[in-house]
Backbone as CSV, one residue per row, in Angstrom:
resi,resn,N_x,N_y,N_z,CA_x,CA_y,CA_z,C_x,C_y,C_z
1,UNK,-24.343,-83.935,214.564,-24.542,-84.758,213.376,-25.601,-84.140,212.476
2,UNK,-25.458,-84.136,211.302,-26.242,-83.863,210.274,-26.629,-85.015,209.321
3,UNK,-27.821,-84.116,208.660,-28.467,-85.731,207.965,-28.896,-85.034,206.468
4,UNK,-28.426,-85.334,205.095,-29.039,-84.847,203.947,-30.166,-85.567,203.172
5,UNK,-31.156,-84.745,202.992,-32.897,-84.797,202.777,-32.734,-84.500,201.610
6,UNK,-34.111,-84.765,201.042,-34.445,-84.589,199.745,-36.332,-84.041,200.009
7,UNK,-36.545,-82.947,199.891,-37.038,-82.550,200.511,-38.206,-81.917,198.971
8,UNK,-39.316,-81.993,199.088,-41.035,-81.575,198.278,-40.092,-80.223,197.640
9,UNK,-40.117,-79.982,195.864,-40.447,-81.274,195.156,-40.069,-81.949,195.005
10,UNK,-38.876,-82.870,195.113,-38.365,-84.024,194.685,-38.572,-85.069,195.973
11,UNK,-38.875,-84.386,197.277,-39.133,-85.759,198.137,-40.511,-85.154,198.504
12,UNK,-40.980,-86.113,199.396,-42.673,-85.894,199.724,-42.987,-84.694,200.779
13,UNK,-41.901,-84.537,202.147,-41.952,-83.484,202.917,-41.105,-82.529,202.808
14,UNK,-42.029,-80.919,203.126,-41.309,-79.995,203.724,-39.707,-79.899,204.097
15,UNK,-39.296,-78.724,203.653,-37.817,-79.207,204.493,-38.204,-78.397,205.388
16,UNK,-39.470,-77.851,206.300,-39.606,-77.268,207.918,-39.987,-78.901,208.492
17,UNK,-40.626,-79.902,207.821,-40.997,-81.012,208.291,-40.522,-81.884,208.542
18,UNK,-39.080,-81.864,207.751,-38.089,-82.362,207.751,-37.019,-82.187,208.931
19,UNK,-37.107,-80.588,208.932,-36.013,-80.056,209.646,-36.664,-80.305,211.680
20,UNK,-37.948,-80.149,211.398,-38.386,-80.601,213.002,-38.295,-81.891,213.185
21,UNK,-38.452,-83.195,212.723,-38.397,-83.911,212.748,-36.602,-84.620,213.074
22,UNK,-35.923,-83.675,211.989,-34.337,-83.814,212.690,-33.912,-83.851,213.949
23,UNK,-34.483,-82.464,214.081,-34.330,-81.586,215.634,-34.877,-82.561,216.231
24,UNK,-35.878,-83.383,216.779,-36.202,-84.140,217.364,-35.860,-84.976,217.997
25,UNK,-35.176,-86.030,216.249,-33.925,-86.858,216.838,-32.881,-86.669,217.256
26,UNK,-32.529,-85.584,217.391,-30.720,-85.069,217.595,-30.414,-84.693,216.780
27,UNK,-30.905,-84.342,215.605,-29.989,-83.699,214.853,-29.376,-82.206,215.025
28,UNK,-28.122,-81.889,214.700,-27.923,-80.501,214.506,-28.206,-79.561,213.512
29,UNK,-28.202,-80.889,211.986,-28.564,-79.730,210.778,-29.035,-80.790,210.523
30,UNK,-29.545,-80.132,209.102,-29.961,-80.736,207.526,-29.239,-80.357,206.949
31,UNK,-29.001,-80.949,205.643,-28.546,-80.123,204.412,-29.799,-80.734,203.306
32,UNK,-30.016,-79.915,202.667,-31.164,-80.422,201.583,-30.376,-80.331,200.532
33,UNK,-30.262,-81.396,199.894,-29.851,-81.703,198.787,-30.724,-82.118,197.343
34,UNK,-31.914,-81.755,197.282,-32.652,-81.833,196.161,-31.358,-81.890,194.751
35,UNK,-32.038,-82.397,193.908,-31.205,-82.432,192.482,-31.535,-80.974,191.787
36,UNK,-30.719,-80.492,191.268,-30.477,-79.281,190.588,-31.879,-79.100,189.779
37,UNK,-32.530,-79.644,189.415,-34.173,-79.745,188.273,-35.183,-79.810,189.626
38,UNK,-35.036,-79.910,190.353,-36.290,-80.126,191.356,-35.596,-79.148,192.651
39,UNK,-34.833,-78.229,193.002,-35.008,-77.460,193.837,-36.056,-77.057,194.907
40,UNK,-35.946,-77.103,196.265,-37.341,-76.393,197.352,-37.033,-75.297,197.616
41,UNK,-38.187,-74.382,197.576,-38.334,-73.501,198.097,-38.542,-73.080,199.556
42,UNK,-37.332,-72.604,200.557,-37.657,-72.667,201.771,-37.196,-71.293,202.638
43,UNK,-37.357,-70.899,203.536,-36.307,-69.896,204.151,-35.325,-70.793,205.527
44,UNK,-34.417,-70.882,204.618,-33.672,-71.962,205.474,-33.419,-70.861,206.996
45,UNK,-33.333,-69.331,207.403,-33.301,-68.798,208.394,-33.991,-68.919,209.502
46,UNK,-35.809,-68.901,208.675,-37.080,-68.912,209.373,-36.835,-70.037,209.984
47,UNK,-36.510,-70.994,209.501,-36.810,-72.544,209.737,-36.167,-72.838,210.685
48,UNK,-34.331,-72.552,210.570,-33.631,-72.547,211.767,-34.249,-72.409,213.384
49,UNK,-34.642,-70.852,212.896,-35.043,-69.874,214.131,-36.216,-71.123,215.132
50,UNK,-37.594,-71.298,214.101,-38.094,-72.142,214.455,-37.801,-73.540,215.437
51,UNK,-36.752,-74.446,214.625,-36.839,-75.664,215.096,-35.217,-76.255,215.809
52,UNK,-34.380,-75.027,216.083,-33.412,-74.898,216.487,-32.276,-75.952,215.781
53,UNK,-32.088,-75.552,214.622,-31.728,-76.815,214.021,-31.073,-76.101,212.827
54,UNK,-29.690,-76.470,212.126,-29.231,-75.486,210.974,-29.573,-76.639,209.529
55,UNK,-29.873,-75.524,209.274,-30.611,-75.471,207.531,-29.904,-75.596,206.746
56,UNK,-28.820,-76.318,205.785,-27.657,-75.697,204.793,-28.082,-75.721,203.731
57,UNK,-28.479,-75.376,202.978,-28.554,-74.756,201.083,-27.334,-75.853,200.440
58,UNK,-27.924,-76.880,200.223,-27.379,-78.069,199.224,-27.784,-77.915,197.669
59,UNK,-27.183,-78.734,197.107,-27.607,-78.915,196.171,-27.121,-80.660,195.069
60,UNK,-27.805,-81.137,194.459,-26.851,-82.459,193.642,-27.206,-82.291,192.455
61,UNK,-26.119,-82.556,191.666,-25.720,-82.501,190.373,-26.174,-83.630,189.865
62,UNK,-26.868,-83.459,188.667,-27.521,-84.705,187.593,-26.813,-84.398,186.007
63,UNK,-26.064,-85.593,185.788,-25.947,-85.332,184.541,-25.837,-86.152,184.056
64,UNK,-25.795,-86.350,182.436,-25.368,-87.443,181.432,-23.887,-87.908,181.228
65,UNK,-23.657,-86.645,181.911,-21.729,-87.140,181.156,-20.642,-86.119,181.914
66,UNK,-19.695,-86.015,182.184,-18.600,-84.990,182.622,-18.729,-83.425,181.980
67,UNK,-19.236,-83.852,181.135,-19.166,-82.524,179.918,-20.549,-81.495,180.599
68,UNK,-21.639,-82.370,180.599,-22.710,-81.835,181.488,-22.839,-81.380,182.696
69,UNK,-21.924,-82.048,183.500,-21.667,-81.876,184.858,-20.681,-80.662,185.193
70,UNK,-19.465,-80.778,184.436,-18.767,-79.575,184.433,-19.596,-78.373,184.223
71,UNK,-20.621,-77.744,183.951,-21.085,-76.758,183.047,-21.849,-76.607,184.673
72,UNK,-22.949,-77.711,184.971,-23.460,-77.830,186.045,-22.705,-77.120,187.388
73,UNK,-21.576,-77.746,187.351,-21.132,-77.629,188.817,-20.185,-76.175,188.394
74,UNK,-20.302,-75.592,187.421,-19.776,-74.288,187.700,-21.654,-73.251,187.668
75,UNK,-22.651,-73.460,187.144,-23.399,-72.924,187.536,-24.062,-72.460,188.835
76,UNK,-23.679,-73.806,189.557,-24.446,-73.988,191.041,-23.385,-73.978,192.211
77,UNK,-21.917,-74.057,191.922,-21.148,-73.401,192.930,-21.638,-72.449,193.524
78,UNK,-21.709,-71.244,193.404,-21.569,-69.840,193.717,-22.713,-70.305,195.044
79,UNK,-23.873,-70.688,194.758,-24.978,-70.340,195.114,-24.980,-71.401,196.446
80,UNK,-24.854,-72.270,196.570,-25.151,-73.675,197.941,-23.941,-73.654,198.511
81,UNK,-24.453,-73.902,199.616,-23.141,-74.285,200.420,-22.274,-76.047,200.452
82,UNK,-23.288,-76.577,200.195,-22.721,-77.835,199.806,-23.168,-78.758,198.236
83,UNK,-22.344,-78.718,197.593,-22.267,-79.373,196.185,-21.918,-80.966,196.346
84,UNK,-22.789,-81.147,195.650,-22.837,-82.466,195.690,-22.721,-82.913,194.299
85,UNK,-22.551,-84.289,193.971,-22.379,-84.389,191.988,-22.766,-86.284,191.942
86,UNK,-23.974,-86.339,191.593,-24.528,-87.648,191.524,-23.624,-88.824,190.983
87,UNK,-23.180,-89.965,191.072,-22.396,-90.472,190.494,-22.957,-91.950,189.809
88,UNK,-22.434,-93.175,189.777,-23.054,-94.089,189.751,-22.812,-94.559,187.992
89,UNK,-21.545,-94.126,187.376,-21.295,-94.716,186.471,-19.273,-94.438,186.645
90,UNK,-18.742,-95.266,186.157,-17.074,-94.947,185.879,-16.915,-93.174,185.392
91,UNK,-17.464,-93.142,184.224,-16.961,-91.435,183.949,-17.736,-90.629,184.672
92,UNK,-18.403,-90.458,185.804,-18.579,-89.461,186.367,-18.285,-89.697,187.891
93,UNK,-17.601,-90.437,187.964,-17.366,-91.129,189.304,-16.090,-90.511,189.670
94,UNK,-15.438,-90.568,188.174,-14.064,-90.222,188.076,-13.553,-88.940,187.818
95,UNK,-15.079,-88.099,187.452,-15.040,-86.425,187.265,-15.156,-85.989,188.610
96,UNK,-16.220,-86.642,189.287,-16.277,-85.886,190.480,-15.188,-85.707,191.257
97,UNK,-14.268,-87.320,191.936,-13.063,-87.296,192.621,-12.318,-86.283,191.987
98,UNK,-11.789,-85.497,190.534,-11.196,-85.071,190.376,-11.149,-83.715,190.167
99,UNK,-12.934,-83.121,190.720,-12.673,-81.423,190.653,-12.946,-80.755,192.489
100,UNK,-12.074,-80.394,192.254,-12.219,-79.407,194.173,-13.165,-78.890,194.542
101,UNK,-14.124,-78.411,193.588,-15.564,-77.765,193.548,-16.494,-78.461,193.923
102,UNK,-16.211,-79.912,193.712,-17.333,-80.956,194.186,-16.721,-81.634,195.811
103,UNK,-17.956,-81.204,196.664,-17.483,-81.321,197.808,-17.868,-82.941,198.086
104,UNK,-19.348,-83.525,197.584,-19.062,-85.084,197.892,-19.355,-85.917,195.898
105,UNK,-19.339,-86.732,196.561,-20.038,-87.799,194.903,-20.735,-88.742,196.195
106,UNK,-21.682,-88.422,195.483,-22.706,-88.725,195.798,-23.329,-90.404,195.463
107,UNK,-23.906,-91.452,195.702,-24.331,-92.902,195.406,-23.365,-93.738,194.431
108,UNK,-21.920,-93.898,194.888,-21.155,-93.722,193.457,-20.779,-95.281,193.296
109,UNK,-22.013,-96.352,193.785,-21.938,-97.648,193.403,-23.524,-97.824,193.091
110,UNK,-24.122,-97.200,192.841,-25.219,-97.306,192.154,-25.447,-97.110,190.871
111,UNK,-26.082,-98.089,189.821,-26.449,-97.756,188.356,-24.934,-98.565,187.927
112,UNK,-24.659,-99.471,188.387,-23.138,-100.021,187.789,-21.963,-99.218,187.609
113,UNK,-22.225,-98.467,188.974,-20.636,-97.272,189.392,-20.123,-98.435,189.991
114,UNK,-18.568,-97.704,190.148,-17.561,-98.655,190.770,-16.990,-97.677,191.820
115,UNK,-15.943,-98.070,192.289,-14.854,-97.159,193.233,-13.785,-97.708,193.222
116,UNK,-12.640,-97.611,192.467,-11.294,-98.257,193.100,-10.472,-97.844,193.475
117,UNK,-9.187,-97.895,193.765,-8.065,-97.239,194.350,-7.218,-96.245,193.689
118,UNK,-7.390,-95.715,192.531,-6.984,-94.972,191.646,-8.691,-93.422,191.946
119,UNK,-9.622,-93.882,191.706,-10.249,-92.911,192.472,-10.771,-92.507,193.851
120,UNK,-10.368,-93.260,194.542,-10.258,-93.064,196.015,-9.112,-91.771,196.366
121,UNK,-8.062,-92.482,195.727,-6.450,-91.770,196.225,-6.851,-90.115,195.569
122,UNK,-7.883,-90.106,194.258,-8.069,-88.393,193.743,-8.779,-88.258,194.513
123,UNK,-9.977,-88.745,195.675,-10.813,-87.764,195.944,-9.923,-87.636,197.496
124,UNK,-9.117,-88.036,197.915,-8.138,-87.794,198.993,-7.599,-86.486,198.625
125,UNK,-7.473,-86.552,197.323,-5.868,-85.385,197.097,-6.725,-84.279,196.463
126,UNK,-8.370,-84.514,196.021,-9.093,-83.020,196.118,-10.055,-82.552,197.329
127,UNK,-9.973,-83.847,198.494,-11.107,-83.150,198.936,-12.078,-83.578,198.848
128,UNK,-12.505,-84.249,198.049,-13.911,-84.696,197.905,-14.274,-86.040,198.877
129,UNK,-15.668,-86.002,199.454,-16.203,-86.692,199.941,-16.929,-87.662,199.190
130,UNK,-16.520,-89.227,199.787,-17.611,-90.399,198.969,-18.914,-90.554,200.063
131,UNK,-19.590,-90.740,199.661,-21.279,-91.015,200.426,-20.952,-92.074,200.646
132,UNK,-21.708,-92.948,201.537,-22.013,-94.138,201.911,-23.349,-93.744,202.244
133,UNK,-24.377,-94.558,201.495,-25.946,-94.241,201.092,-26.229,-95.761,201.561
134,UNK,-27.062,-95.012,202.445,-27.593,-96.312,203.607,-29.365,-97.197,202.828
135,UNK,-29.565,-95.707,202.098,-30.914,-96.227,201.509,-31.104,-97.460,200.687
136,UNK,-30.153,-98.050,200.274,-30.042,-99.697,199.693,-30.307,-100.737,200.671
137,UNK,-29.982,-100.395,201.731,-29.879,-101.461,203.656,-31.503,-101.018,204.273
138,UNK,-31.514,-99.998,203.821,-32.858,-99.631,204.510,-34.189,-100.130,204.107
139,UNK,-34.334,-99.664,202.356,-35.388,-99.640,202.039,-35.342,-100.646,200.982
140,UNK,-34.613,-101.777,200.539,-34.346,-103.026,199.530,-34.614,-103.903,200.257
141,UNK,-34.941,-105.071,199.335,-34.499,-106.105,200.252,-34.130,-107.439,199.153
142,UNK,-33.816,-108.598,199.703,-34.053,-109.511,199.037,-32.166,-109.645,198.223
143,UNK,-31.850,-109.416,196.915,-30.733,-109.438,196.501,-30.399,-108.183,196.273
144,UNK,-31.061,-107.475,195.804,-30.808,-105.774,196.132,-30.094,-105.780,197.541
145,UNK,-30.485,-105.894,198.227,-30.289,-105.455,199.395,-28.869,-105.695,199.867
146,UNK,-28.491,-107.349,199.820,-27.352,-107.880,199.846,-26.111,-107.349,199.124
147,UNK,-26.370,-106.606,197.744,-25.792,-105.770,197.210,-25.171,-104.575,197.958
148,UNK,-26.165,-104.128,198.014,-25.866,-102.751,198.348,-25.320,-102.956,199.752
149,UNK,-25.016,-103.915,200.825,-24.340,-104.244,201.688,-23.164,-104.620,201.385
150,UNK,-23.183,-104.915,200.177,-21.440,-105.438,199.970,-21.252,-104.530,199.031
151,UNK,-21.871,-103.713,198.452,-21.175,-102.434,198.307,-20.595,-101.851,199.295
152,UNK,-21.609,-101.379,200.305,-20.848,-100.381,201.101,-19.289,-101.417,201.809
153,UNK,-19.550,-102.731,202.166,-18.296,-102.919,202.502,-17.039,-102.548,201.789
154,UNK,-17.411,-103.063,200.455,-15.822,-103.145,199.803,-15.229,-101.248,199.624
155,UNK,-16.771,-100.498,199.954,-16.210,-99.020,199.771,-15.293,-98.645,201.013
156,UNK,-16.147,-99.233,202.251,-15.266,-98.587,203.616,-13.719,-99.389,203.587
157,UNK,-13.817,-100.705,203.000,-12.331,-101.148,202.836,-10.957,-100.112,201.906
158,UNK,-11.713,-99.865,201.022,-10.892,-98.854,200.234,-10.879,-97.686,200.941
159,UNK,-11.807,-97.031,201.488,-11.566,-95.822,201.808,-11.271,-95.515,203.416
160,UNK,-11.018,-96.656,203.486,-10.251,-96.740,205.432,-8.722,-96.935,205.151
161,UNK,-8.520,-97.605,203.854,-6.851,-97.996,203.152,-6.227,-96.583,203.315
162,UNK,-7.086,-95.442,202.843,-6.537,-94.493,202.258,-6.599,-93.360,203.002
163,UNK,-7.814,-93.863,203.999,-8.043,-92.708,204.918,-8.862,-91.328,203.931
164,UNK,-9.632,-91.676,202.774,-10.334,-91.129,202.213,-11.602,-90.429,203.504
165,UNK,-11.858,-88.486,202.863,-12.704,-88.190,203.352,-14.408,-89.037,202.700
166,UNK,-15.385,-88.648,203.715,-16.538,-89.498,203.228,-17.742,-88.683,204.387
167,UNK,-19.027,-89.032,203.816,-20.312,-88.732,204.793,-20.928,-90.186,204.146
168,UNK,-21.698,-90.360,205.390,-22.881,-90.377,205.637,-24.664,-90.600,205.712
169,UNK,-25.052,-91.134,204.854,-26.296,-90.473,204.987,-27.742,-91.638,204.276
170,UNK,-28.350,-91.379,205.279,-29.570,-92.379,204.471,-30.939,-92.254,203.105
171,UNK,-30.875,-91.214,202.915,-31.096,-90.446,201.694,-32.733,-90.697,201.987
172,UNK,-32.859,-89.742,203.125,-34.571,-89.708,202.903,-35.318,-89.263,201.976
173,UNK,-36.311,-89.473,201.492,-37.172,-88.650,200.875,-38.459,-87.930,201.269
174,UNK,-38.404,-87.955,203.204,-39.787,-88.267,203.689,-39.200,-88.133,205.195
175,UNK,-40.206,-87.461,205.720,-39.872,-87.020,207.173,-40.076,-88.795,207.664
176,UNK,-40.962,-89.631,206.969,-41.052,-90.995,207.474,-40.136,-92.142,207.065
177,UNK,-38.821,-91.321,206.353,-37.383,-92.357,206.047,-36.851,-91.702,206.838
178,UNK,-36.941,-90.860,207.631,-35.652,-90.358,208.089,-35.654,-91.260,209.330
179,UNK,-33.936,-91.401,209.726,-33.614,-92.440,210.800,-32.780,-91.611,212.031
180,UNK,-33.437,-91.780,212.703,-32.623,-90.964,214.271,-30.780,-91.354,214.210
181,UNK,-30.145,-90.901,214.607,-28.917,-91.393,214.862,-28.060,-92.724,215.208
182,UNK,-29.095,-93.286,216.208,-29.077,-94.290,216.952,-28.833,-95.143,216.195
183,UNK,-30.529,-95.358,215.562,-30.820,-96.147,214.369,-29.966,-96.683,213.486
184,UNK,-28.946,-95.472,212.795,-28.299,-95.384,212.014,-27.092,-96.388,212.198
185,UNK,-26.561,-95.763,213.223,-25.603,-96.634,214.663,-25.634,-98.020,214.678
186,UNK,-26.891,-98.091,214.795,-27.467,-99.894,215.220,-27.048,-100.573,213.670
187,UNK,-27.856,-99.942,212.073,-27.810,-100.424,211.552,-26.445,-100.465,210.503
188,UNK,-25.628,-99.454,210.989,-23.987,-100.029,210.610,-22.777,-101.070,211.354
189,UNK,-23.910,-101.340,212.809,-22.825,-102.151,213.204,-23.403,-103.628,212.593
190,UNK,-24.516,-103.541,211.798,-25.334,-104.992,211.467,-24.806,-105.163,210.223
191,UNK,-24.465,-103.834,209.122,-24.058,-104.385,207.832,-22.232,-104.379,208.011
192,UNK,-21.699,-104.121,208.944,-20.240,-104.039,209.192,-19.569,-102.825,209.316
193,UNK,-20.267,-101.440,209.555,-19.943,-100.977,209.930,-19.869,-100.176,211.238
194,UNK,-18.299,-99.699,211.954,-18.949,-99.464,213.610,-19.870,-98.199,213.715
195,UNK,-20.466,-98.345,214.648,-21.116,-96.985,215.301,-20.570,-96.036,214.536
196,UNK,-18.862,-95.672,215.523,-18.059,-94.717,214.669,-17.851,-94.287,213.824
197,UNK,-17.644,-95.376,212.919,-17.315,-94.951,211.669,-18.781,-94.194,211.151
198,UNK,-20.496,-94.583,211.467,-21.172,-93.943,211.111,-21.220,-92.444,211.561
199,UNK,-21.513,-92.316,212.399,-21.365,-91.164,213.530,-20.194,-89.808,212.928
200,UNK,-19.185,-90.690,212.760,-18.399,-89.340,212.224,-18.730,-88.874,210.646
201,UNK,-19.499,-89.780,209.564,-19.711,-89.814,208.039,-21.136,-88.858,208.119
202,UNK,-22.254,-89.063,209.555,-22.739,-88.123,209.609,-22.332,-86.571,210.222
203,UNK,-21.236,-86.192,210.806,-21.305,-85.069,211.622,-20.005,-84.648,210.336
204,UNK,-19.663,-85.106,209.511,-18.804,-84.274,208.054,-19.648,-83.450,207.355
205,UNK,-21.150,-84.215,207.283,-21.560,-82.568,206.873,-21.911,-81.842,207.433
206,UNK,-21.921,-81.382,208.842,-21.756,-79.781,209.189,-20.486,-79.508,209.126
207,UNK,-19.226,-80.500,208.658,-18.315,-80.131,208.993,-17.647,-79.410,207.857
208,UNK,-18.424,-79.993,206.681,-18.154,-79.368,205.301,-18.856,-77.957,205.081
209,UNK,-20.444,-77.795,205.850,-21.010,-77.004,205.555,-20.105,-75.340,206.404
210,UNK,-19.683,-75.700,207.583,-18.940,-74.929,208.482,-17.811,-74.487,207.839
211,UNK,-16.881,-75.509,207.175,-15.588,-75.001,206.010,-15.974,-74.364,204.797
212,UNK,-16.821,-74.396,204.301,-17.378,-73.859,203.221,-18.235,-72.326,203.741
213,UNK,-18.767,-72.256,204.537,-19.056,-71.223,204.865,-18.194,-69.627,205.445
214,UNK,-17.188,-70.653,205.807,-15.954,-69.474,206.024,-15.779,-69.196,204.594
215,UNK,-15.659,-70.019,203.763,-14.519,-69.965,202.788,-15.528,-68.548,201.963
216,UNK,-16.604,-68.614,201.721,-17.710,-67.643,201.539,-17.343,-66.477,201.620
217,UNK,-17.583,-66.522,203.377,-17.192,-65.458,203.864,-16.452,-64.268,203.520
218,UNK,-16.661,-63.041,203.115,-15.510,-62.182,202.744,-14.403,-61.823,203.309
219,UNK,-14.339,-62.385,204.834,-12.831,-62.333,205.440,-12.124,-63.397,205.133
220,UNK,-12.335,-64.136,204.078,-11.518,-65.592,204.051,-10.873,-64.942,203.009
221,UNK,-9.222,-65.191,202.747,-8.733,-64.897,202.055,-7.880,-66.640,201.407
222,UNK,-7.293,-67.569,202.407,-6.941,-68.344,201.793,-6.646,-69.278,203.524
223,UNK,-6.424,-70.759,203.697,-6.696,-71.234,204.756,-5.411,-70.605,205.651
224,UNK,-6.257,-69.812,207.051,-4.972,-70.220,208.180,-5.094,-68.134,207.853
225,UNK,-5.750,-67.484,206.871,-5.784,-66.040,206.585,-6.799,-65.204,206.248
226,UNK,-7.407,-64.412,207.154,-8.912,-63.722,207.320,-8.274,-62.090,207.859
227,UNK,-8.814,-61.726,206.712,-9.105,-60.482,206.787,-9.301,-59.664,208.737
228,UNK,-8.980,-59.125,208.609,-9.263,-58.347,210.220,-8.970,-59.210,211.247
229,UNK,-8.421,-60.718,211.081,-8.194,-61.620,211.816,-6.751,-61.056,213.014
230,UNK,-5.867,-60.467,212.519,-4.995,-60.068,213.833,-5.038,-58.663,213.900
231,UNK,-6.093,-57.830,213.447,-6.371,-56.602,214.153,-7.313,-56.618,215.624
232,UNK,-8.325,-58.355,215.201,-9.096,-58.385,216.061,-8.205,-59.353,217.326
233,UNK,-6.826,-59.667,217.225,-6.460,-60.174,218.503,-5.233,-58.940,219.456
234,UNK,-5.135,-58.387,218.285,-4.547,-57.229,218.914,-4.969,-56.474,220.068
């Protein structure tokens, strides 16, 4: 299972402080997902080596509008292994589900975003992953809170209809938000969702970071075809 951080400057800790602190709880990776304007500086290798724990080179997209974001998410492809594209209004909710380049959308019932069944069924048919952002259950309370609980329900209803891909994640900002697995576990079977269903929304992103990293790769030519692939079973 993996867990995506927001990691100094845009969150308060280290992503080595971060990343031991993972390792701790069980984690297998991080992905740091800082927003494209606040980037960390880290050696995601060193860090590995260190705290036995994989590092992935994230990144999330901030923008005003589709027009911004497009420009965005062709700048910062090349470079992260996992793209992410902030959401949380109708027109960018509806850009993200619909480009292949964007691997999740990111908080996409926050700021008076929606999700319905018309963008569920595109991010099925590109690929794209919806978040389920635990940080509304965690760190709200009061009518906020209740919100963002019946957000995430009416999202897992739609996107269990459809069998939509999805992660995960409690959106730390702080080696002292981050939540062990368990935790996580406990607190989706309290807002309605099972264990399971958490458990697997966290272990999609190594699973994205692992598909994306082939795809990198210079023996990847297209899925199911790699370069030197049947010289080396020969």
């Amino acid at each position: 299972m993996y867990e995506a951080v927001r990691a100094h400057p845009e969150g308060q800790s280290t992503v080595a402080r971060l990343a031991k602190l993972a390792a701790d709880y069980g984690y297998e990776g991080v992905v740091v997902r800082n927003h494209s304007s606040a980037r960390a500086d880290y050696d995601a290798g060193g860090i590995a080596d260190e705290y036995g724990i994989d590092v992935v080179r994230g990144v999330e997209i901030r923008a005003d509008d589709p027009e911004q974001a497009s420009g965005s998410v062709g700048n910062f492809r090349p470079s992260h292994t996992i793209l992410a594209l902030e959401g949380g209004t109708n027109a960018l909710n509806r850009f993200a589900v619909e480009q292949a380049k964007v691997d999740v959308l990111a908080g996409p019932m926050a700021g008076g975003g929606d999700v319905n069944h018309v963008l569920v069924k595109a991010a099925v048919e590109n690929g794209v992953r919806i978040e389920f952002d635990l940080s509304g259950v965690l760190r709200a309370s009061g009518g906020r809170r209740v919100r963002a609980i019946q957000s995430l329900r009416k999202l897992e209803e739609i996107a269990d209809y459809y069998d939509a891909p999805y992660v995960v994640s409690a959106d730390p900002h702080s080696h002292l938000e981050l939540r062990a697995p368990r935790e996580l576990r406990a607190l989706g079977e309290e807002v309605g969702l099972s264990s399971d269903f958490i458990e697997d929304g966290l272990a999609e992103w190594g699973r994205l970071a692992e598909r994306n990293r082939c795809i990198d790769s210079e023996s990847f030519i297209e899925p199911g075809v790699e370069r030197g692939r049947y010289e080396e079973e020969s």
